[in-house]
GUFITI-178751 format. One line per field, with one value per residue: residue in one letter; residue number from 0; x, y, z of N, C-alpha, C, O in turn. Coordinates in nm, 4 decimals, padded with zeros to 6 digits. Example, Ala and Ser with C-alpha at 12.3 -4.5 7.8 and 13.67 -1.06 7.14 Angstrom:
! residues 2
res	c(a,s)
n	c(0,1)
n.east	c(01.3190,01.2850)
n.north	c(-00.5690,-00.2250)
n.up	c(00.7800,00.7080)
ca.east	c(01.2300,01.3670)
ca.north	c(-00.4500,-00.1060)
ca.up	c(00.7800,00.7140)
c.east	c(01.3200,01.2900)
c.north	c(-00.3300,00.0030)
c.up	c(00.7800,00.7870)
o.east	c(01.4236,01.3409)
o.north	c(-00.3319,00.1138)
o.up	c(00.8465,00.8039)
This chain:
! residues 73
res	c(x,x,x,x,x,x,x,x,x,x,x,x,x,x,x,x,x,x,x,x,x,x,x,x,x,x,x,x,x,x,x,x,x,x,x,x,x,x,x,x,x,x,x,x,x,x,x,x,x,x,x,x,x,x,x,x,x,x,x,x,x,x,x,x,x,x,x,x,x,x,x,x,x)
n	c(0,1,2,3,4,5,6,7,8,9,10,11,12,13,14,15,16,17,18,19,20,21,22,23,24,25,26,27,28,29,30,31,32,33,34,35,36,37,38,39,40,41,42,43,44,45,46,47,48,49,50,51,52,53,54,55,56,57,58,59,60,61,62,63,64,65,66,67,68,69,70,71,72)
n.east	c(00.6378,00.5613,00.5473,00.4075,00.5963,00.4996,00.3427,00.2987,00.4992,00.5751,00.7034,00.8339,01.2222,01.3882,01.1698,01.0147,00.7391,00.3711,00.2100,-00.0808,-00.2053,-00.2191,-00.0734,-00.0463,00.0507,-00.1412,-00.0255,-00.2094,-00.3898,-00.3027,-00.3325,-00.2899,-00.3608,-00.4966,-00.5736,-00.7363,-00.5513,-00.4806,-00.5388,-00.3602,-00.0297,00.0617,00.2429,00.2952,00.2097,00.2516,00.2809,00.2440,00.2689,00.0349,00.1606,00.3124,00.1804,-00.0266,00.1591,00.1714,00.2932,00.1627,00.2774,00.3517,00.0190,-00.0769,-00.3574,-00.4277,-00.6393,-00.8112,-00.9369,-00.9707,-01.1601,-01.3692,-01.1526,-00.9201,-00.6745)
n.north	c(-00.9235,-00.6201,-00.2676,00.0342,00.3603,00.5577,00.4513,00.3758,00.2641,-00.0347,00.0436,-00.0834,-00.1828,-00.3139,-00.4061,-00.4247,-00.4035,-00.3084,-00.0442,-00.1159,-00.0731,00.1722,00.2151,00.3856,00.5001,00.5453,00.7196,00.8016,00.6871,00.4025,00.2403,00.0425,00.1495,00.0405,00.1062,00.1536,00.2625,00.6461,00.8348,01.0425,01.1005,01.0215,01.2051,01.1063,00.8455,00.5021,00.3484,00.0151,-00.2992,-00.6020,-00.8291,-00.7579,-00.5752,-00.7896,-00.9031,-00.7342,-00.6844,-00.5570,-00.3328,-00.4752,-00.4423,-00.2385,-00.2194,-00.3767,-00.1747,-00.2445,-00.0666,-00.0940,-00.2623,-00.4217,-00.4249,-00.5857,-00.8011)
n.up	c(-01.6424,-01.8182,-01.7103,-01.7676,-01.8322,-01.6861,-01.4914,-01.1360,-00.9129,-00.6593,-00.3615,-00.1924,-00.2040,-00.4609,-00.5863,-00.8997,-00.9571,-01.0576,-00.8243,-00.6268,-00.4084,-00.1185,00.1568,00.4684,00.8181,01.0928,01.3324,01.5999,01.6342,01.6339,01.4200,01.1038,00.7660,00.5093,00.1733,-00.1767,-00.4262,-00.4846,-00.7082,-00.7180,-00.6331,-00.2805,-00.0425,00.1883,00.2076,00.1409,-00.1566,-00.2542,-00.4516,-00.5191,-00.4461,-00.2069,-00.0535,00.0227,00.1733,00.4129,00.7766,01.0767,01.3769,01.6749,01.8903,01.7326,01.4643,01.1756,00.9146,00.6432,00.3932,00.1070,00.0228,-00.2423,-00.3875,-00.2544,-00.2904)
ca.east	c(00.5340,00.6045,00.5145,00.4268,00.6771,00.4044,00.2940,00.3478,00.5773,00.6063,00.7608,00.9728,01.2953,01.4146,01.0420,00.9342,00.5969,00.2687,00.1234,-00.2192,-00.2703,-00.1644,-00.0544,-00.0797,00.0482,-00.2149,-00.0029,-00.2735,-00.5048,-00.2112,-00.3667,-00.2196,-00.4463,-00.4623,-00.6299,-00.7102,-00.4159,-00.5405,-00.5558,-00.2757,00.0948,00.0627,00.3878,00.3271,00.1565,00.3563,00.2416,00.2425,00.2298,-00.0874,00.2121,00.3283,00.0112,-00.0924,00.2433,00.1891,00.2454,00.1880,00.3996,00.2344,-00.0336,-00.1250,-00.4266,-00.4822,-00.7671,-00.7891,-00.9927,-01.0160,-01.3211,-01.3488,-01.0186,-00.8301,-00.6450)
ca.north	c(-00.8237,-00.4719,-00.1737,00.1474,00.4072,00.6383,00.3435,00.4298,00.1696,-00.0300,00.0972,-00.1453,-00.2267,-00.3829,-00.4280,-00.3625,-00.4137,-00.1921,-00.0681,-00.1310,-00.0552,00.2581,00.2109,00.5211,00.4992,00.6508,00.7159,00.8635,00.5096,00.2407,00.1829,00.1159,00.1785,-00.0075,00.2008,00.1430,00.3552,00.7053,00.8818,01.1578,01.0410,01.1249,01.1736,01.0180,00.7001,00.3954,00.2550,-00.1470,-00.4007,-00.7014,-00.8989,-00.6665,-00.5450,-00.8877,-00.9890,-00.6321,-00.6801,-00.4284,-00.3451,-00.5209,-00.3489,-00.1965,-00.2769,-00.2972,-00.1001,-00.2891,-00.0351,-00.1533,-00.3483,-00.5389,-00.4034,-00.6639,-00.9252)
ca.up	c(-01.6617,-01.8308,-01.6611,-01.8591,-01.7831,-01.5846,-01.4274,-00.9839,-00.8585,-00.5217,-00.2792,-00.1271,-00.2198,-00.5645,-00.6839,-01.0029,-00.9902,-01.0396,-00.7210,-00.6383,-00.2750,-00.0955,00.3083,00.5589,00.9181,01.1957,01.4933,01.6895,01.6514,01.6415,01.2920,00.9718,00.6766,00.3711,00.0904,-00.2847,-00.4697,-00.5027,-00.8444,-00.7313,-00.5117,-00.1728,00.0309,00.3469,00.1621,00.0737,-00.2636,-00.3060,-00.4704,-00.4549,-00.3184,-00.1052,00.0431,00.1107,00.3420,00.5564,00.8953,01.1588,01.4707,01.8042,01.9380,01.6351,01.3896,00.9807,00.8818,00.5364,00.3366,-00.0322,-00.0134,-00.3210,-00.4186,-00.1730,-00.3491)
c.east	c(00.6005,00.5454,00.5186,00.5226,00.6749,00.3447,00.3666,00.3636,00.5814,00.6716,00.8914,01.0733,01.3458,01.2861,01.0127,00.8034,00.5284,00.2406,00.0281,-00.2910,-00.1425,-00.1752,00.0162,-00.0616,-00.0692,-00.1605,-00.0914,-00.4210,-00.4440,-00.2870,-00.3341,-00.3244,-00.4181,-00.5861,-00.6361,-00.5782,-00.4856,-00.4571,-00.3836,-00.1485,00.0388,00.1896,00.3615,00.1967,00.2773,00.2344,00.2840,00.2014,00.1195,00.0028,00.2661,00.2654,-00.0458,00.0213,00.2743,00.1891,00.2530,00.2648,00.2479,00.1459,-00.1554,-00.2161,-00.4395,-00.5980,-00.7158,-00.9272,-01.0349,-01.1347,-01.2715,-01.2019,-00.8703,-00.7865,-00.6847)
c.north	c(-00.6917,-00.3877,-00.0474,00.2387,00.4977,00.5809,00.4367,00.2574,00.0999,00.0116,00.0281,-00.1865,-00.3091,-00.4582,-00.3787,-00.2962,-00.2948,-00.2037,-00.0437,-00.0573,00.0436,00.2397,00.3649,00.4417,00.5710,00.6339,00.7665,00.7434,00.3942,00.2481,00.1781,00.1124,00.1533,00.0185,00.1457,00.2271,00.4792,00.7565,00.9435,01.0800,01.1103,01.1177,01.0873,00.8657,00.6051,00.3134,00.1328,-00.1808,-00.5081,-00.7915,-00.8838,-00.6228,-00.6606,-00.9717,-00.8322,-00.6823,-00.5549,-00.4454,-00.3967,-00.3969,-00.2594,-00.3116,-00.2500,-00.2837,-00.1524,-00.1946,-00.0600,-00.2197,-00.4748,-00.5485,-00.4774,-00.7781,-01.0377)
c.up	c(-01.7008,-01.7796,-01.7325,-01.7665,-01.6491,-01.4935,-01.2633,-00.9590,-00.7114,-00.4989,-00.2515,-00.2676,-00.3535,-00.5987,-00.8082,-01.0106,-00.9514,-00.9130,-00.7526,-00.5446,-00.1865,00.1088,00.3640,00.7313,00.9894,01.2825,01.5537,01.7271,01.6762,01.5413,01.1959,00.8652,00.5130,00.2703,-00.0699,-00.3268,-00.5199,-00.6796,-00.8187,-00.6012,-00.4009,-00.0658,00.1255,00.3054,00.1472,-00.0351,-00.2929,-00.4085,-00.4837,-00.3757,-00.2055,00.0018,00.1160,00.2103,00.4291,00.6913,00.9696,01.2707,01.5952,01.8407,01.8628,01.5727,01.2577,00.9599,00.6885,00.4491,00.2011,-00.0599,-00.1152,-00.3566,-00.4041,-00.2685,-00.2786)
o.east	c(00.6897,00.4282,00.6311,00.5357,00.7567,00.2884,00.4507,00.2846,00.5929,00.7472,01.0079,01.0370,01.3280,01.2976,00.9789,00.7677,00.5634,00.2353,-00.0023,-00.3955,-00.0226,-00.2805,00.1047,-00.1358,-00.0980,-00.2009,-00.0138,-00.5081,-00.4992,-00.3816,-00.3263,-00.4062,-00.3516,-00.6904,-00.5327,-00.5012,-00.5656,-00.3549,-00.2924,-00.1850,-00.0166,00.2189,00.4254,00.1196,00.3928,00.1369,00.3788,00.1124,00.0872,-00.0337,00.2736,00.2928,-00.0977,-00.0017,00.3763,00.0814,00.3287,00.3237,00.1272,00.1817,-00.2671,-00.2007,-00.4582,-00.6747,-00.6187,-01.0297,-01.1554,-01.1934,-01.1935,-01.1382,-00.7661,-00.8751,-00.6624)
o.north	c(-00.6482,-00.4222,-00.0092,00.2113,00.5181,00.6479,00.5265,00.1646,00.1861,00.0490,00.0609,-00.2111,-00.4254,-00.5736,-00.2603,-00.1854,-00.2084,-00.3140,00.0203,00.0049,00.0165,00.2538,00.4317,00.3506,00.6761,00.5417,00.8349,00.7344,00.2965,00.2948,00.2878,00.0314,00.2144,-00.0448,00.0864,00.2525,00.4497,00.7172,00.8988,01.0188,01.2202,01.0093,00.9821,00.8119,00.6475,00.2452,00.1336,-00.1218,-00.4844,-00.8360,-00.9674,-00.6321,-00.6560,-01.0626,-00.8143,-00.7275,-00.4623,-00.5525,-00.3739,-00.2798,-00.2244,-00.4326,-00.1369,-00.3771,-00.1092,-00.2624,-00.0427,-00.2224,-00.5688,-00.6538,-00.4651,-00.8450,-01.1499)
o.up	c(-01.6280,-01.7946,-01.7650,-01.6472,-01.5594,-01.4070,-01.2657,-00.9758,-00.6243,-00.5886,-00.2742,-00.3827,-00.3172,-00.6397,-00.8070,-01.0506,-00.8710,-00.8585,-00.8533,-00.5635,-00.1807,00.1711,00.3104,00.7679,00.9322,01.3534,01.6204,01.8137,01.7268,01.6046,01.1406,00.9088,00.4294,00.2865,-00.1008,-00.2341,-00.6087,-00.7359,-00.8883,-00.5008,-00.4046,-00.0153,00.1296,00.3848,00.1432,-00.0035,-00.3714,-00.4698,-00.3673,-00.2668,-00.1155,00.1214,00.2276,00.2900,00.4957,00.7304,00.9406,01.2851,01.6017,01.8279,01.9008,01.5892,01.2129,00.9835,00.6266,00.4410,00.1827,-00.1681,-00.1000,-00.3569,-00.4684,-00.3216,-00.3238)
């Protein structure tokens, strides 16, 4: 797959790929928060992947708040 150059990238680690879906810690809920990808970067986001996004796990205790709706792969 090519990626335009402006294209926003996953996050993790030796990925190429477009992200889709933007993850947000809430320490103050235990919740992590999985978001469409907003228009503008936001620092304390992590931008994914669809394959990425869909092997999140959270830390015990904690819950994913899967926001995307249809958006979800």
């Amino acid at each position: 797959m090519v990626v335009r150059s402006d294209a926003r990238l996953c996050a993790r680690p030796e990925c190429g790929r477009a992200a889709t879906s933007s993850l947000t810690y809430h320490y103050a809920s235990s919740a992590v928060w999985m978001d469409p990808l907003p228009s503008e970067r936001e620092p304390s986001h992590y931008d994914l992947c669809d394959l990425h996004a869909a092997r999140v796990q959270v830390p015990h205790g904690w819950r994913l708040v899967d926001r995307r709706g249809a958006h979800a792969p």
